[in-house]
C-alpha positions in Angstrom: 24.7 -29.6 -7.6 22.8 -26.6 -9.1 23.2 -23.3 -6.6 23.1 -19.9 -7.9 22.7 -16.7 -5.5 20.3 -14.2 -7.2 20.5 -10.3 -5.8 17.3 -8.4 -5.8 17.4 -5.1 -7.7 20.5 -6.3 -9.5 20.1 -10.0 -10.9 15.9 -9.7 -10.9 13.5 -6.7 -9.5 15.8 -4.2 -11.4 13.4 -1.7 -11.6 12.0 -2.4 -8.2 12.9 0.6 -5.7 12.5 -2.1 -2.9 13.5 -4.5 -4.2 16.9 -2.6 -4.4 17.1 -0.9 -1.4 16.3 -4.6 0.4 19.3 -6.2 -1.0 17.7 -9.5 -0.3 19.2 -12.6 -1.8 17.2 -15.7 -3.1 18.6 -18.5 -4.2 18.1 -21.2 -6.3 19.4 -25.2 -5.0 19.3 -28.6 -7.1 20.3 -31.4 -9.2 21.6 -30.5 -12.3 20.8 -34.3 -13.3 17.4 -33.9 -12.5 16.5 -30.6 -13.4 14.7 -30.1 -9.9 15.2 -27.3 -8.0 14.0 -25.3 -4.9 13.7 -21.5 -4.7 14.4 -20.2 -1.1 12.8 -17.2 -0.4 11.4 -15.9 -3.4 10.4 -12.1 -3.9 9.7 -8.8 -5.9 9.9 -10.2 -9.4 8.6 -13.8 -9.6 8.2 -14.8 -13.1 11.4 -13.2 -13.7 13.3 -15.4 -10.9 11.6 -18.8 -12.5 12.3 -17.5 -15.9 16.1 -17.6 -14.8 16.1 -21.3 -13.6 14.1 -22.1 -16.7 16.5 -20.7 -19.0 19.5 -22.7 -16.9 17.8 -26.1 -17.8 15.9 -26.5 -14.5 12.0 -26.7 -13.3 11.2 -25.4 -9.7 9.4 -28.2 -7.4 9.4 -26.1 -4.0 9.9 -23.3 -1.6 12.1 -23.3 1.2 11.4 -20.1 3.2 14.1 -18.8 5.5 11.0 -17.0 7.6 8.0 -15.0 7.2 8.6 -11.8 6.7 7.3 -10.0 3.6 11.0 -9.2 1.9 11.1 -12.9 1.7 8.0 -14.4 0.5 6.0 -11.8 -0.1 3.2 -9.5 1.0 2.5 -6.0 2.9 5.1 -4.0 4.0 6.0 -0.3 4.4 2.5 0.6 2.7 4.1 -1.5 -0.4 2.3 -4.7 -1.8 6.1 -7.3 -2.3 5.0 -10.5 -4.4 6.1 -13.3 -3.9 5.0 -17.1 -3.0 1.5 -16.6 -3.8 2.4 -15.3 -7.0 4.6 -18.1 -7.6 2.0 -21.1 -6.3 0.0 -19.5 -9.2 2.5 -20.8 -11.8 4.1 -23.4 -10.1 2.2 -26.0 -7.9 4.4 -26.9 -5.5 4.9 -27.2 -1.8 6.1 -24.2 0.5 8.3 -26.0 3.2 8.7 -23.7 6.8 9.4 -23.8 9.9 6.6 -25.4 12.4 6.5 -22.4 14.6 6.4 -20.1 11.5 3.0 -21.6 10.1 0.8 -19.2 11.7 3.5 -16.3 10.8 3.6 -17.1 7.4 -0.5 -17.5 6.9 -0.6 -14.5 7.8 1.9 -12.7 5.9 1.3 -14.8 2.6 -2.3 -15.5 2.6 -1.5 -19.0 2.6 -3.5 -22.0 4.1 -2.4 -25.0 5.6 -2.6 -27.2 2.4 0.0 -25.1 0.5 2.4 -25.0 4.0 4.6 -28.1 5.1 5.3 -27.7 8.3 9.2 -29.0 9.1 11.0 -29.4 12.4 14.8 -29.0 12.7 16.9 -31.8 11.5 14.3 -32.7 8.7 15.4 -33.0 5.6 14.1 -31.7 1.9 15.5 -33.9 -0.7 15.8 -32.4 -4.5 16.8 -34.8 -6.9 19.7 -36.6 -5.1 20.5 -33.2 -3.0 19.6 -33.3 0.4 18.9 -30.0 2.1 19.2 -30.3 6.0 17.1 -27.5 8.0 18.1 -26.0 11.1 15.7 -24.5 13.4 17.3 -20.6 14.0 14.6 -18.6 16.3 15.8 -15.5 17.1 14.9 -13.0 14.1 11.4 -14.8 14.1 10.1 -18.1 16.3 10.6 -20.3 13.2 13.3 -18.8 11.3 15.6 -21.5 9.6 18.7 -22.0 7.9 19.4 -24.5 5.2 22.6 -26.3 5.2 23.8 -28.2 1.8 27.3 -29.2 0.8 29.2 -27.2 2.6 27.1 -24.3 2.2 24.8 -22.1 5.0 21.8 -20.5 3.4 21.4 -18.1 6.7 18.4 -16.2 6.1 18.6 -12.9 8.3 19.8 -15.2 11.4 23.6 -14.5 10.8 25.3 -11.6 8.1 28.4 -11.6 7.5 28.5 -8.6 9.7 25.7 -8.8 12.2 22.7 -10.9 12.6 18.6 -9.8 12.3 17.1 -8.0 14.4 15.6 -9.0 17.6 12.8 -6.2 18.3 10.3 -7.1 15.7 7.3 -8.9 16.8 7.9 -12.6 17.2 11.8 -11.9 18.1 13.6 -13.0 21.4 17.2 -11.9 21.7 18.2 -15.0 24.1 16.8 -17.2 21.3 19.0 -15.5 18.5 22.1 -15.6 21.2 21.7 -19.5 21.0 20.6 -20.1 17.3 24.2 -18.2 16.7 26.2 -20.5 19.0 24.4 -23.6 16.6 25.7 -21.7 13.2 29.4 -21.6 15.2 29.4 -24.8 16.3 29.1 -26.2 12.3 32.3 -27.0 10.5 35.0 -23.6 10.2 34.9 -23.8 6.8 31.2 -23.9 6.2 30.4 -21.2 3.8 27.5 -18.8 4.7 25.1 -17.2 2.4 23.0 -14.6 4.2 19.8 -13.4 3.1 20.3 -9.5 2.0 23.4 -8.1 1.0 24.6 -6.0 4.2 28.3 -6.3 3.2 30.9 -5.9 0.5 31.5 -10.0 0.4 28.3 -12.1 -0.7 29.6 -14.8 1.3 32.1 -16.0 3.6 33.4 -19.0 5.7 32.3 -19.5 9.5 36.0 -19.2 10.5 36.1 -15.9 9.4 32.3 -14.6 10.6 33.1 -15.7 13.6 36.4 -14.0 13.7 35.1 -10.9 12.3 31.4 -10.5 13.1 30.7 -8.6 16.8 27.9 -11.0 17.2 30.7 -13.4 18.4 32.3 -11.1 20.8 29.6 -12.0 23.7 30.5 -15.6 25.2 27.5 -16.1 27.4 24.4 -15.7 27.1 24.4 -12.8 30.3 26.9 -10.7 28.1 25.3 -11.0 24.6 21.7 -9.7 26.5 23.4 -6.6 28.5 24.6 -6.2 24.6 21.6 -6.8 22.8 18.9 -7.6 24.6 15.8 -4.8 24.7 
């Protein structure tokens, strides 16, 4: 399997004040035999993050996007223009796989229509090469944010950090929603490795086991505690 985790401002975007005070991660997932991959949640610098995956041997055949926001697939935010899966569609014709309940989210963030979107449900499954990516349905942050689980390995998106989770008071959020997508990631397998989508810690990764020992997200056991804790 092919998986490299790419830090904006630091591994692309380096010039990009966003892009480095964002510290979002994309990463790149495939078959080395192949040469397929998918880029989840491309942004700030494009061409430069296909011109990495290029230069490792491999071609790009699809988006998986964690959720709409603009940090992750592009488009306005904070009075800035962020580039991103438009940009790449330009280059690479390929599909853009997302949550169902994001589709209207993301049209609107990305300028996107429904011919470039493939609308996906939790449990399906995105197949590149002979890897098979499993998506998991995490609303909270967003109605149709996602995680993608493959080998062993959590791409999280901003539903969990290693310390914290995403916010829940941006439109489209629901803190009960985000309590119960975080009881799914801590149900999966202790030594499931999680790879969030910014950079809000030290580590760049880290087991379940430990998140769950470690992150106060877990602290609340019911859902009537986390809300007097988080809820707005």
């Amino acid at each position: 399997m092919y998986f490299r985790q790419l830090l904006s401002g630091r591994d692309f975007a380096v010039d990009d004040q966003i892009a480095q005070q964002m510290v979002n991660f994309v990463y790149a997932i495939g078959d080395r035999a192949t040469g397929e991959c998918v880029l989840v949640d491309p942004a700030y610098a494009v061409d430069e993050l296909l011109d990495i995956v290029e230069s490792d041997g491999m071609h790009c055949t699809g988006v998986l996007a964690t959720h709409y926001h603009p940090d992750h697939v592009g488009g306005a935010m904070m009075g800035f223009q962020i580039e991103g899966v438009a940009r790449l569609l330009e280059r690479c014709d390929c599909p853009v796989h997302v949550q169902r309940a994001e589709l209207p989210w993301m049209k609107r963030t990305t300028g996107l229509g429904e011919a470039q979107l493939v609308a996906h449900d939790s449990g399906d499954v995105v197949s590149v090469g002979r890897i098979d990516i499993s998506l998991v349905h995490t609303p909270g942050h967003t109605p149709g944010s996602q995680c993608f689980l493959v080998d062993g390995r959590l791409v999280s998106g901003d539903t969990l950090f290693l310390e914290g989770c995403g916010r829940t008071d941006l439109p489209g959020s629901d803190a009960e929603a985000m309590y119960h997508s975080l009881q799914t990631l801590a149900a999966m397998s202790d030594d499931t490795i999680v790879y969030p989508g910014h950079r809000y810690s030290a580590p760049s990764s880290g087991t379940i086991a430990v998140i769950k020992e470690t992150n106060y997200v877990f602290k609340p056991k019911t859902a009537a505690d986390w809300m007097q804790w988080f809820g707005h």
